[in-house]
Residue frames as qw, qx, qy, qz and C-alpha x, y, z in Angstrom:
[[0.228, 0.630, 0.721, 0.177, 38.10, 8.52, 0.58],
 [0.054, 0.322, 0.112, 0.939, 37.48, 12.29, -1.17],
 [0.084, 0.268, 0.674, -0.684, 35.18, 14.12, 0.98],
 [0.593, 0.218, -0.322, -0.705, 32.60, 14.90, -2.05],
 [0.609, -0.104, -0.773, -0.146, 32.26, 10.77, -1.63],
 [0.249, -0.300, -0.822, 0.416, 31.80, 10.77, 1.89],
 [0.398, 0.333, 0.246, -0.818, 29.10, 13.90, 1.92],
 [0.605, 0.070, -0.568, -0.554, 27.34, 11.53, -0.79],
 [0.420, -0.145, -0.864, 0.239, 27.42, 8.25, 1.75],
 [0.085, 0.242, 0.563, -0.786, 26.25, 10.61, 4.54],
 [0.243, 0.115, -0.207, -0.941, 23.27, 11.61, 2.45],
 [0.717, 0.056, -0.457, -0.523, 21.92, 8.66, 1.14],
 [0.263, 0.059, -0.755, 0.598, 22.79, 7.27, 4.44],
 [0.226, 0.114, 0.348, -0.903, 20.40, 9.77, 6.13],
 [0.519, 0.124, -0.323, -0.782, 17.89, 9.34, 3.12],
 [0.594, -0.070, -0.792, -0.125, 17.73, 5.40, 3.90],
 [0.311, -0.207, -0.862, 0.341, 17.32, 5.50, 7.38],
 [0.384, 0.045, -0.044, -0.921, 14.64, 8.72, 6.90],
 [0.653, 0.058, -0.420, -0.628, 12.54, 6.11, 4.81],
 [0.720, -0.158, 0.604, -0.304, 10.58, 3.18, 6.04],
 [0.791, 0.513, 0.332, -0.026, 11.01, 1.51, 2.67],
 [0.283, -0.544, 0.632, 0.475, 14.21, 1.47, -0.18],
 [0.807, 0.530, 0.257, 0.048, 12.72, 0.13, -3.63],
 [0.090, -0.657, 0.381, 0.644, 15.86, 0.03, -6.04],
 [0.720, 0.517, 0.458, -0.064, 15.16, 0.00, -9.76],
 [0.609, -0.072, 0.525, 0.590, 16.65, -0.16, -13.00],
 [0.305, 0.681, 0.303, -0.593, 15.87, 3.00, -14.69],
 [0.347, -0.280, 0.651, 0.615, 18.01, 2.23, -18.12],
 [0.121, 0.321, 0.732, 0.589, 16.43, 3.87, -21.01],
 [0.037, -0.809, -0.539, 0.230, 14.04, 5.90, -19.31],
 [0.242, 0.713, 0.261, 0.604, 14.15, 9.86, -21.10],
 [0.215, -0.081, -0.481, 0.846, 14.45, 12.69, -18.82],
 [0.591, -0.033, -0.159, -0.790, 10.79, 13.78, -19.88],
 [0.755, -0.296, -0.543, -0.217, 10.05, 9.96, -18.51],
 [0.566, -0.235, -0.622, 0.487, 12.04, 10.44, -15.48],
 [0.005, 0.214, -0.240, 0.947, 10.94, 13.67, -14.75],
 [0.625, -0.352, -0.364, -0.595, 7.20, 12.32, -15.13],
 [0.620, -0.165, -0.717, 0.272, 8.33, 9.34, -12.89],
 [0.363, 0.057, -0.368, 0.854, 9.38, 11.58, -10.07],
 [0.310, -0.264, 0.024, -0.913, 6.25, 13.51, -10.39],
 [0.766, -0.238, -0.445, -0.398, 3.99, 10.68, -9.81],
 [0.632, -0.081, -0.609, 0.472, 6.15, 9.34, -6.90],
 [0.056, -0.009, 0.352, -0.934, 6.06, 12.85, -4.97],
 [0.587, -0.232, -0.499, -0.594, 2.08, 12.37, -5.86],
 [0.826, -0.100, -0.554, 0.041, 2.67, 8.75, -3.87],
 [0.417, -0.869, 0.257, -0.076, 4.70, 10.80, -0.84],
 [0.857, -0.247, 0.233, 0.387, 8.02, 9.47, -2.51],
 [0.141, 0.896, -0.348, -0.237, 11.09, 10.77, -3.99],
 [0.931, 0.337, 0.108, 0.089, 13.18, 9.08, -6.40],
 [0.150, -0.835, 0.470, 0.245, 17.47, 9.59, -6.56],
 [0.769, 0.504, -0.390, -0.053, 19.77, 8.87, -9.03],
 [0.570, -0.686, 0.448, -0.062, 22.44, 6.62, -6.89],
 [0.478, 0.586, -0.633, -0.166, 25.55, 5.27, -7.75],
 [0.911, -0.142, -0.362, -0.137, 25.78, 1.42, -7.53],
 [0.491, 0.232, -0.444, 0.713, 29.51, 1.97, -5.45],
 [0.093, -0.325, 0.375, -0.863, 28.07, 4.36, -2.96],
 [0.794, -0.216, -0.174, -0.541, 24.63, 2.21, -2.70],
 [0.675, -0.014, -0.709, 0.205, 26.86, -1.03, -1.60],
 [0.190, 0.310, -0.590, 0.721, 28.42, 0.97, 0.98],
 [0.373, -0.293, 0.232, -0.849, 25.03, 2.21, 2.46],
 [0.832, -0.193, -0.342, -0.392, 23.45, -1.20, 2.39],
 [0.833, -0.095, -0.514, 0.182, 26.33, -2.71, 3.95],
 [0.045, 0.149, -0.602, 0.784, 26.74, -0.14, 7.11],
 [0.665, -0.145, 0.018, -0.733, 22.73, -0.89, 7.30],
 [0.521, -0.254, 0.733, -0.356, 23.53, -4.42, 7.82],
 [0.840, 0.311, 0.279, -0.347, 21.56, -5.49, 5.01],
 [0.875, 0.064, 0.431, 0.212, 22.52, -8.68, 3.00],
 [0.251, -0.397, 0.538, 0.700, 24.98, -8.39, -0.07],
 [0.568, 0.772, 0.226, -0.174, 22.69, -6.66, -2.90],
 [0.106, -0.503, 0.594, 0.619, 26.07, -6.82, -5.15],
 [0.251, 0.133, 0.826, 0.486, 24.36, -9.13, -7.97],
 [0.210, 0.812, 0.544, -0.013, 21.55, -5.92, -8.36],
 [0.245, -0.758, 0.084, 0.599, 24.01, -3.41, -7.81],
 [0.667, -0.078, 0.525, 0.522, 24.42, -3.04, -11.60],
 [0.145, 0.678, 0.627, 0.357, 23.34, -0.71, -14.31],
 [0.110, 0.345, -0.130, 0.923, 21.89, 2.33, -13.72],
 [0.368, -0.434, -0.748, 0.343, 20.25, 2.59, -10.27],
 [0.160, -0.440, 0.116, -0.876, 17.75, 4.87, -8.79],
 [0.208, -0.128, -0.849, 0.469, 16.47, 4.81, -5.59],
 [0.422, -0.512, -0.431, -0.611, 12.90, 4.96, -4.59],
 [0.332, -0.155, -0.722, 0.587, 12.37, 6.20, -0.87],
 [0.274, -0.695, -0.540, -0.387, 9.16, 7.19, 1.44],
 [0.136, -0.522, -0.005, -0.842, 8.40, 10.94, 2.57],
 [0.484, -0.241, 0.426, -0.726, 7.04, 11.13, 6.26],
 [0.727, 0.158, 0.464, -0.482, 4.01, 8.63, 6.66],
 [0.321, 0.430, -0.676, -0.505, 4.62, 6.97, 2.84],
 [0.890, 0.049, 0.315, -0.327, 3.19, 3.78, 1.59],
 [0.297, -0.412, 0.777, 0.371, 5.24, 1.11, -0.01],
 [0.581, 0.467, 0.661, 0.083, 2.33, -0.27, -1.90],
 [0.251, 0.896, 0.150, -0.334, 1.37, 3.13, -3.19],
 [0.095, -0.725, 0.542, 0.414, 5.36, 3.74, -4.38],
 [0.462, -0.101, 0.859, 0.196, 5.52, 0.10, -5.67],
 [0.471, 0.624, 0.624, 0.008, 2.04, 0.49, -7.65],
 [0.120, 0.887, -0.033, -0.444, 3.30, 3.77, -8.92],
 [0.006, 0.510, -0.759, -0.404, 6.73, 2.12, -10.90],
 [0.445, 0.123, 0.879, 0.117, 4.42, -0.40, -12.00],
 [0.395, 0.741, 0.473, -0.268, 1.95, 1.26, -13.68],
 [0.229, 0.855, -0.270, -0.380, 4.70, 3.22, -15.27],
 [0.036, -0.477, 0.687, 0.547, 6.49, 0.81, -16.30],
 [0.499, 0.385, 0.773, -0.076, 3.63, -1.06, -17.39],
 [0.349, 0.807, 0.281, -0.385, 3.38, 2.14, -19.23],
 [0.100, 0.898, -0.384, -0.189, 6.42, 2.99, -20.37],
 [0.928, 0.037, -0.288, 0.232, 8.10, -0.88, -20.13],
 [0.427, 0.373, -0.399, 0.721, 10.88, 1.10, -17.74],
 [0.080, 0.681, -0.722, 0.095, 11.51, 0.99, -14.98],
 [0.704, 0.029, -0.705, 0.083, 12.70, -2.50, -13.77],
 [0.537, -0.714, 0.292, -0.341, 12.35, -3.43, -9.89],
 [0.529, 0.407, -0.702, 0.250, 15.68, -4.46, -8.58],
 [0.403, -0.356, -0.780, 0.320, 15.02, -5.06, -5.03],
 [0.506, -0.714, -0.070, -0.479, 13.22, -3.60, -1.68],
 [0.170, -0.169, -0.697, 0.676, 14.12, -2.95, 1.94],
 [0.487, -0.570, -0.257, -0.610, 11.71, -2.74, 3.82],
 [0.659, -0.664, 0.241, -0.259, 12.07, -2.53, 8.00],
 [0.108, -0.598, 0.775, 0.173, 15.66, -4.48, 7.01],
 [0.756, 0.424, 0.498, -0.019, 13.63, -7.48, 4.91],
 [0.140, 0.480, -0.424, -0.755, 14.66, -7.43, 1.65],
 [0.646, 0.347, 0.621, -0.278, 12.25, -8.17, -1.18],
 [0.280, -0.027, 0.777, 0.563, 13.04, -9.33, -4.65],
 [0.082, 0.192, -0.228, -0.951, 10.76, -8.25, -7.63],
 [0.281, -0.301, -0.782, -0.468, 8.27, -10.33, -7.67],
 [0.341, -0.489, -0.629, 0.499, 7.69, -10.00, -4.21],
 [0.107, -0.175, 0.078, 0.976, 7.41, -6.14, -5.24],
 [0.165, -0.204, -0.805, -0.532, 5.24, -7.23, -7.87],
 [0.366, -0.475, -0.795, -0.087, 2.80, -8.51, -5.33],
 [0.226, -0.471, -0.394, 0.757, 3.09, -5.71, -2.82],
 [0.143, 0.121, -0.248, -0.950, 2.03, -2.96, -5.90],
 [0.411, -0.363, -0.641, -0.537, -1.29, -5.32, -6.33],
 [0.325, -0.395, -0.728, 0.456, -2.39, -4.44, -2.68],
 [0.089, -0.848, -0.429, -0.298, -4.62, -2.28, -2.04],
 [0.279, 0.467, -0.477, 0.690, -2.77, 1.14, -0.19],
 [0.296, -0.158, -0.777, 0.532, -2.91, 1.27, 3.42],
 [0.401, -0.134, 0.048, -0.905, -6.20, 3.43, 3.72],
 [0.723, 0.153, -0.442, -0.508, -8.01, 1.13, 2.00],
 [0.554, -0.136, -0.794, 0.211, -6.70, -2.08, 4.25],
 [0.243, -0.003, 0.443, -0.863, -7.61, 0.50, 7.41],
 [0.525, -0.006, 0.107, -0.844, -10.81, 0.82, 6.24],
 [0.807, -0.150, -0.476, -0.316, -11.67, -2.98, 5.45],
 [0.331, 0.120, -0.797, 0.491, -10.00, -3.87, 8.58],
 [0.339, 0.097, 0.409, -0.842, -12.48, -1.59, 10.50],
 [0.704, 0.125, -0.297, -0.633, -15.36, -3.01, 8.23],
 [0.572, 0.023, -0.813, 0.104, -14.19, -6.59, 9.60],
 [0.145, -0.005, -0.707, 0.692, -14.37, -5.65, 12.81],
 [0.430, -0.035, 0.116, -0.895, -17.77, -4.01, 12.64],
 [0.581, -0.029, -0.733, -0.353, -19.16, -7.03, 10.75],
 [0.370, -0.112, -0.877, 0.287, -19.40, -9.27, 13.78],
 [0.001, 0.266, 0.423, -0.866, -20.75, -6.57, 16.07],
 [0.572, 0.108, -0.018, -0.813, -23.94, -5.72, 13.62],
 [0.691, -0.137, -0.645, -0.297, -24.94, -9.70, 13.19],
 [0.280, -0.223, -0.731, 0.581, -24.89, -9.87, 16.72],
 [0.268, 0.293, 0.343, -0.851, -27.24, -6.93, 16.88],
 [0.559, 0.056, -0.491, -0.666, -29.12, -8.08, 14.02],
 [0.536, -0.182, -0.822, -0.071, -29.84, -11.65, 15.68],
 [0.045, 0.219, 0.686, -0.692, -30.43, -9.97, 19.41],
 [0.394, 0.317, 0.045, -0.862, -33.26, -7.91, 17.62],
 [0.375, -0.094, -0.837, -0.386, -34.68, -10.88, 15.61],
 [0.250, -0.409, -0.814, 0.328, -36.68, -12.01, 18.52],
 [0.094, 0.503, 0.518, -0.685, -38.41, -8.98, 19.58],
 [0.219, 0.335, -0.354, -0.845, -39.20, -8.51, 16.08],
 [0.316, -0.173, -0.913, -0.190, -40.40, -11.70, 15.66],
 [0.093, -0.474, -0.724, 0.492, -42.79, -10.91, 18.63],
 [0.214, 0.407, 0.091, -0.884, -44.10, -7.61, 17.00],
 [0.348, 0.017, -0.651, -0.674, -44.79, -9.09, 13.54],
 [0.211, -0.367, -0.903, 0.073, -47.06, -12.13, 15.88],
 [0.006, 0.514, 0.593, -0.619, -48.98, -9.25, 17.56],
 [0.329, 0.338, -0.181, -0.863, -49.39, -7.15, 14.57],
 [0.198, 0.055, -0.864, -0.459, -50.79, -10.43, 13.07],
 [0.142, -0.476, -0.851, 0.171, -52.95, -11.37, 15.55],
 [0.264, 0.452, 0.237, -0.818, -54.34, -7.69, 16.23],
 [0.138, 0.283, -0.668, -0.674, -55.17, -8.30, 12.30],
 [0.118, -0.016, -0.991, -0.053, -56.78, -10.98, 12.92],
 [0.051, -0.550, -0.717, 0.426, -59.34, -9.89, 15.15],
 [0.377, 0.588, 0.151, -0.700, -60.44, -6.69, 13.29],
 [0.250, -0.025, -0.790, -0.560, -61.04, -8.92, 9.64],
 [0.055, -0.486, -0.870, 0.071, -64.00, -10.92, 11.67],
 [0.073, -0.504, -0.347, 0.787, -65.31, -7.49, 12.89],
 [0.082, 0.562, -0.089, -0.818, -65.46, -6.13, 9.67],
 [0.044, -0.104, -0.945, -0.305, -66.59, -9.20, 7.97],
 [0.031, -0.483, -0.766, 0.423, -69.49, -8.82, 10.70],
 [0.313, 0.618, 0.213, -0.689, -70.73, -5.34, 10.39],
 [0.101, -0.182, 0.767, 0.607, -70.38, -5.92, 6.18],
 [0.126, -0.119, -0.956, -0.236, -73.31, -8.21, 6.19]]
């Protein structure tokens, strides 16, 4: 093997097992003034987008173990991998929207923690909400329980204040009925 092909394997080697996540996608037809936009919006998303050849992509999937992705491996392929901390929704919702915009690109598959997920499955991952946003209702579940418990402990001694403020009520209406007259 030339050594310009094996410093490409090593790379995108490195670059796959950097990323928690692999989205490849059919970018065919996309402009360089649409792939440049892509790209921006992806770094946006903490991802980065490479042009990979389908020959050098087999290789890397298949020292990664992961199933035979020869019947995607076709076309013109670019890989979509996540920066530090990255979100797969975020990346996923990003090539949708564009190509919702643009009709380009196509999603050919996902890895994802050595899973691999087909495009519809993609599909559904880009309509999730990103992983802040599940934090924060998670935490909002959790709280949930904890204030109706404190709301129902405190019912009772509230109930007991409204009865005394009623009855104190009570007794200064005659009073003031009395002196009235």
């Amino acid at each position: 093997m030339r050594a310009e092909k094996q410093f490409l394997i090593k790379e995108v080697r490195e670059q796959v097992a950097s990323s928690t996540y692999v989205l490849l996608t059919d970018y065919t037809g996309l402009t360089v003034g649409q792939f440049g936009e892509l790209r921006k919006r992806l770094r946006a998303a903490q991802a980065e987008c490479h042009v990979v050849k389908n020959s050098i992509m087999r290789l890397v999937l298949k020292e990664a173990g992961s199933p035979n992705a020869d019947d995607v491996l076709a076309g013109m392929t670019a890989m979509v991998i996540g920066k530090n901390k990255s979100d797969i929704s975020a990346a996923a919702k990003v090539l949708k929207n564009f190509k919702r915009e643009f009709e380009k690109p196509k999603f050919k598959l996902g890895l994802i923690n050595e899973q691999v997920l087909r495009p519809a499955e993609l599909e559904a991952i880009a309509d999730l909400p990103g992983l802040d946003m599940l934090r924060a209702q998670f935490v909002g579940l959790l709280q949930t329980p904890a204030t109706r418990i404190a709301v129902v402990l405190g019912a009772p001694a509230c109930q007991i204040a409204r009865v005394l403020k009623a009855h104190a009520e009570k007794k200064e209406v005659p009073a003031e009925a009395g002196a009235a007259t």
